[in-house]
C-alpha positions as a Markdown table, in Angstrom:
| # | Residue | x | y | z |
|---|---|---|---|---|
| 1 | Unk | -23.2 | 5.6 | 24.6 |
| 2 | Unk | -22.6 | 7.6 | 21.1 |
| 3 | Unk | -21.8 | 5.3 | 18.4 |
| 4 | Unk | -17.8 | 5.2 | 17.5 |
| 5 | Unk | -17.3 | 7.1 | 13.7 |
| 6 | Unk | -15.8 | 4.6 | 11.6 |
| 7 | Unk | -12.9 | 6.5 | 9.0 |
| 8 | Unk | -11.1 | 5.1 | 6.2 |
| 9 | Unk | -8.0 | 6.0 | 5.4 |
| 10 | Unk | -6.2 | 5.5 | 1.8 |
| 11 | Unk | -6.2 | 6.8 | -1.5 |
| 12 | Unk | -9.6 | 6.4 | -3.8 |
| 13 | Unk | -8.1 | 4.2 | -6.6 |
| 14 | Unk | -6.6 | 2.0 | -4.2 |
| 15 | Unk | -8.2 | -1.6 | -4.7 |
| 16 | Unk | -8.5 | -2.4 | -1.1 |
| 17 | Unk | -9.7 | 0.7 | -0.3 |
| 18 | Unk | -12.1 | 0.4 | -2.9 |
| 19 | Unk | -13.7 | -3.0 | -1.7 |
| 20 | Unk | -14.0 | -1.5 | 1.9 |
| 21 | Unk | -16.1 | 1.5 | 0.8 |
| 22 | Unk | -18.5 | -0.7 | -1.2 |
| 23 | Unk | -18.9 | -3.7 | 1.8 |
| 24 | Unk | -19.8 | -0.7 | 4.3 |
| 25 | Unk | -21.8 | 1.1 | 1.7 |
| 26 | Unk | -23.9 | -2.3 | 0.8 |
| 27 | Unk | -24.1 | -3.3 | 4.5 |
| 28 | Unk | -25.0 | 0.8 | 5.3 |
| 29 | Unk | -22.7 | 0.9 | 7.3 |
| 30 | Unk | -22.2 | 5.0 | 8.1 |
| 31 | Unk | -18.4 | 5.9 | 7.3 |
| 32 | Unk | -16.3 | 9.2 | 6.8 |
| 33 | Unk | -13.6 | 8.8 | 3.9 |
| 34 | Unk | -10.3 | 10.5 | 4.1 |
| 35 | Unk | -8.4 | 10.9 | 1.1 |
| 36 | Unk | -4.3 | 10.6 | 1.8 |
| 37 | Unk | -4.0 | 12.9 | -1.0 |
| 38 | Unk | -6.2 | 15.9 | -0.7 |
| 39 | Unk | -5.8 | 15.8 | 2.8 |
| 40 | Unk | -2.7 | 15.0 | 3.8 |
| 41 | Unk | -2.2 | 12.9 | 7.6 |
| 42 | Unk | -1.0 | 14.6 | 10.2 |
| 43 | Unk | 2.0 | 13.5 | 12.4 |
| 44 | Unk | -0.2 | 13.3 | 15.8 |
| 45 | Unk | -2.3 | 10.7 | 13.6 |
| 46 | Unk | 0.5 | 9.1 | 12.5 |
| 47 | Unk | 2.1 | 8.6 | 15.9 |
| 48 | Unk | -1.0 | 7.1 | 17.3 |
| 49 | Unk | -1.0 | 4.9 | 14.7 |
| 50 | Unk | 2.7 | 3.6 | 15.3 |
| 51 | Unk | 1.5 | 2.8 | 19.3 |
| 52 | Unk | -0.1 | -0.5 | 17.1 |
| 53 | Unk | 1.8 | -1.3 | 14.4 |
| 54 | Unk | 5.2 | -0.6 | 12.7 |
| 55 | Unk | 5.7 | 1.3 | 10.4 |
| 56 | Unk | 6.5 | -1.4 | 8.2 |
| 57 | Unk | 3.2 | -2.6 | 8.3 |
| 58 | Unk | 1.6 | 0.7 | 7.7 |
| 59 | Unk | 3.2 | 1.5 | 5.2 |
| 60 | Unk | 2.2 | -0.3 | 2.1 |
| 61 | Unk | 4.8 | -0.8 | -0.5 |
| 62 | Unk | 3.2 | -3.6 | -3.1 |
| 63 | Unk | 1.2 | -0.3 | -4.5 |
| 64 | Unk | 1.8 | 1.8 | -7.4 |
| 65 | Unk | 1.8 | 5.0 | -5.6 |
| 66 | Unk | 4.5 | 3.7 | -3.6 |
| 67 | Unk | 6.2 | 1.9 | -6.4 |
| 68 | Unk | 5.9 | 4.9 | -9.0 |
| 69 | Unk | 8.0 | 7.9 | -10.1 |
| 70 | Unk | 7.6 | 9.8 | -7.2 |
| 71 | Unk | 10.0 | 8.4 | -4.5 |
| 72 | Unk | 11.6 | 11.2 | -2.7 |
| 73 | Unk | 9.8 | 10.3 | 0.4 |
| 74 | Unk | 11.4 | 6.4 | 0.7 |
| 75 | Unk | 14.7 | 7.7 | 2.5 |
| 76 | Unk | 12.5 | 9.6 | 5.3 |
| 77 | Unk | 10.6 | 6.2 | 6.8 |
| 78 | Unk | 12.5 | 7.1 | 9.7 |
| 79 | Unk | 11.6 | 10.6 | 10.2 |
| 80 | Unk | 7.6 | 10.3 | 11.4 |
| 81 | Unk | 8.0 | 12.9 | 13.7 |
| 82 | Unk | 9.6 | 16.0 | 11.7 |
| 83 | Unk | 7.4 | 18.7 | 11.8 |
C-alpha cells in the first residue's frame, strides 16, 4: 500500500501554516506545499472540501488577508461553484 501524500494548503506567511511546515519538516515528515496565492484552488477541490466542513469553518476570517484591503470576494461566500 503506497503511502498517502500529505499537502498543505494556505498562504506562506500565515502563522499556522507556518508552525505546520516546521513540525513536519523537524519530524521529516515528507509534505508538498500549495500556495493559495500562486496557485490558486480549484472549485472541484473546493467542493470536496465542503463534503467535511462548512464553509464557515474553511474559511478563515481572524487573518489579515481576509481582514485587509482587498475584500471584493466577501459577498461571493455563497458562490463556490461559479465557474
Amino acid at each position: 500500500m503506497a503511502a498517502k501524500k500529505i499537502v498543505v494548503y494556505g498562504i506562506p506567511n500565515c502563522d499556522t501554516v507556518k508552525k505546520a511546515r516546521v513540525w513536519l519538516e523537524e519530524h521529516d515528515v515528507p509534505f508538498e506545499f500549495h500556495d493559495f496565492k500562486k496557485a490558486g484552488v480549484s472549485t472541484a477541490l473546493l467542493q470536496d472540501w465542503l463534503k467535511d466542513v462548512t464553509l464557515d469553518e474553511l474559511i478563515n476570517r481572524r487573518g489579515t488577508t481576509w481582514r485587509g484591503p482587498d475584500t471584493h470576494l466577501h459577498g461571493r461566500r455563497d458562490h463556490v461553484d461559479d465557474p
